[in-house]
C-alpha positions as CSV (number, residue, x, y, z in Angstrom):
1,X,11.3,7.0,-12.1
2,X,12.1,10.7,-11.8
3,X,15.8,11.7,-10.7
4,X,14.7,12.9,-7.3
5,X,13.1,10.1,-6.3
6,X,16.4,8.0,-7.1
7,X,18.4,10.7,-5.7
8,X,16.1,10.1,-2.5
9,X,17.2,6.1,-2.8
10,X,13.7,5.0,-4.0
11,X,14.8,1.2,-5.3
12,X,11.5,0.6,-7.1
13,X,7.6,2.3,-6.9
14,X,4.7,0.9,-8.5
15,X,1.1,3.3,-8.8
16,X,-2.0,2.3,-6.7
17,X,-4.5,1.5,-8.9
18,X,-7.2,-0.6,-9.4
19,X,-5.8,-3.7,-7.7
20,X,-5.8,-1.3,-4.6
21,X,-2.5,-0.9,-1.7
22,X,-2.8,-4.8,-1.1
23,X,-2.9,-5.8,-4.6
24,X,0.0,-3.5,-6.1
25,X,2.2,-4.3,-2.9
26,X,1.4,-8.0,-3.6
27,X,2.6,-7.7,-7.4
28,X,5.8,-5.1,-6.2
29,X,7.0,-8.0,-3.1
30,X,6.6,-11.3,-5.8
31,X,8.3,-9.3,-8.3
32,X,11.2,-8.5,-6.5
33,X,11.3,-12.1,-4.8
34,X,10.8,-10.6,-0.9
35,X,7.3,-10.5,1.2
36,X,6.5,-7.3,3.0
37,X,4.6,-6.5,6.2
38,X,2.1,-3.5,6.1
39,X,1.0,-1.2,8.7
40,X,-2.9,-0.8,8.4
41,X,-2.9,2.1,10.8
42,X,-0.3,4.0,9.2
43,X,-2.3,4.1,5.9
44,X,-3.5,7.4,4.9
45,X,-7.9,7.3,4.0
46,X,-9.2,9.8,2.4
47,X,-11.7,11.8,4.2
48,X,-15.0,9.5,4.5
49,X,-14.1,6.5,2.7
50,X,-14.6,4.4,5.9
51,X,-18.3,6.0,6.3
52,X,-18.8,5.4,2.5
53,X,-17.6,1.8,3.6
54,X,-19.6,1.3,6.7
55,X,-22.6,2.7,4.7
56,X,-22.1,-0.2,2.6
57,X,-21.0,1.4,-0.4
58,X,-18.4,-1.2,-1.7
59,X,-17.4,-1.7,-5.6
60,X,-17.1,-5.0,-6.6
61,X,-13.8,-4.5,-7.8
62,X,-13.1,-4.2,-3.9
63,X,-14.5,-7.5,-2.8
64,X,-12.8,-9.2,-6.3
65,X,-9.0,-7.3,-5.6
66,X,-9.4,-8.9,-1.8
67,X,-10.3,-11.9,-3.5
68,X,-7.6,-12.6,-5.6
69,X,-5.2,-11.4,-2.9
70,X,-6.3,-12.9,0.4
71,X,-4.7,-16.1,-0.4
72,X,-0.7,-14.5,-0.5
73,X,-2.0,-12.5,2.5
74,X,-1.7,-12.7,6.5
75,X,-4.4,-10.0,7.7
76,X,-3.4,-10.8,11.2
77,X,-7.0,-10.2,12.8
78,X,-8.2,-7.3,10.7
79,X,-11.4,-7.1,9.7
80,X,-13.1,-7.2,6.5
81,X,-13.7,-3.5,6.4
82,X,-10.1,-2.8,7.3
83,X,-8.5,-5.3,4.4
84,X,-11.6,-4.0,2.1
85,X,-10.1,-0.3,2.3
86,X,-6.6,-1.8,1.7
87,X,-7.9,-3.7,-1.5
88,X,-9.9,-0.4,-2.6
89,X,-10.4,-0.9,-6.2
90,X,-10.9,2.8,-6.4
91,X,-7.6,4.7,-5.5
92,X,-6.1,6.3,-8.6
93,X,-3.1,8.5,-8.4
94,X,-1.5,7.2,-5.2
95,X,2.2,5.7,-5.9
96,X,4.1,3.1,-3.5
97,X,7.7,3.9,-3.3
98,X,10.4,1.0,-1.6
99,X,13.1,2.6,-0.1
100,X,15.8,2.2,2.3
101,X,14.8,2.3,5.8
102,X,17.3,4.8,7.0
103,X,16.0,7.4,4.1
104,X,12.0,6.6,4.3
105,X,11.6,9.4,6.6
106,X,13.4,12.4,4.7
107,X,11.5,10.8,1.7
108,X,8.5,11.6,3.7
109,X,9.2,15.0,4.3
110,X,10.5,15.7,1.2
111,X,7.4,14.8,0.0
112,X,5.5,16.7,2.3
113,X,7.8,19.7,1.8
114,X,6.3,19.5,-2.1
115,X,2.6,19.5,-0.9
116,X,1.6,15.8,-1.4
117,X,-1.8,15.0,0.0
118,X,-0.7,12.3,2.3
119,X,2.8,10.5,2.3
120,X,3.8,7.8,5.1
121,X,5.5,5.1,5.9
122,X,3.0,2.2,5.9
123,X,5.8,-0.8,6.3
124,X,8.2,-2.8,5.0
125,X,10.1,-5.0,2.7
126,X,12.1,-8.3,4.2
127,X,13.1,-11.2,3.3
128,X,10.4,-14.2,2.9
129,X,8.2,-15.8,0.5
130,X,7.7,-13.3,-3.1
131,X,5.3,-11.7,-2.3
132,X,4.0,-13.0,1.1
133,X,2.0,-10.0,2.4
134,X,1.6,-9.6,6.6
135,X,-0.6,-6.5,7.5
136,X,-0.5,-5.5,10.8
C-alpha cells in the first residue's frame, strides 16, 4: 500500500477485478473475520453499463461471480440487474480501500483532489459473520 494511503488511515484495500465489487468485498470481509454492508446506490457505474446490461449484454463471468457469491450474500430486495452490476466480472482498475469512518470522507476528497474517476463511500465494515455481505 502506498504511504499516502496509510497516511490517510487506509487499514487494508484489495483491487476490483474479475470477481467484481461483491466478490473482492466478500474475499476482503472473510479475510479479515467481519461482514460488511454495501450501499448499492452509492456505487459509482460507468457511463452505460446499465444500458449495456438492460440490453442484455451480460458476460458469463457476471452471472458465475453472482454465483459463487450469492450464498455469503443478503441482497435485501435488489434485483438481478442491480446485484449483476455489483458482481461485474469486467471492472479492471477499480481499488476498495477500508478505512476508518471518521477519515472516509477526506479520503474521498483527497482522492478526488488527485483526479480519480469516481471515488465514494459505498458502506461499511462491522462486526458479524467473515465475510457476511448485506447490500442495501
Amino acid at each position: 500500500m502506498d504511504h499516502d494511503a496509510l497516511a490517510a488511515g487506509v487499514r487494508c484495500a484489495t483491487d476490483v477485478t474479475g470477481f467484481g465489487l461483491l466478490g473482492h468485498l466478500f474475499k476482503l470481509a472473510r479475510a479479515s473475520g467481519v461482514s460488511a454492508v454495501l450501499n448499492h446506490a452509492a456505487v459509482p457505474l460507468i457511463e452505460g453499463a446499465r444500458a449495456a446490461l438492460q440490453a442484455g449484454y451480460v458476460p458469463g463471468g457476471s452471472r458465475r461471480n453472482l454465483d459463487w457469491v450469492i450464498p455469503h450474500t443478503d441482497p435485501g430486495g435488489l434485483s438481478e440487474e442491480d446485484l449483476l452490476l455489483l458482481a461485474d466480472a469486467q471492472t479492471s482498475g477499480g481499488l476498495l480501500f477500508a478505512v476508518d469512518s471518521a477519515r472516509a470522507d477526506d479520503l474521498v476528497a483527497e482522492l478526488a483532489h488527485r483526479e480519480t474517476p469516481a471515488a465514494a463511500v459505498v458502506g461499511r465494515v462491522e462486526a458479524g459473520s467473515a465475510g457476511a455481505v448485506r447490500v442495501r
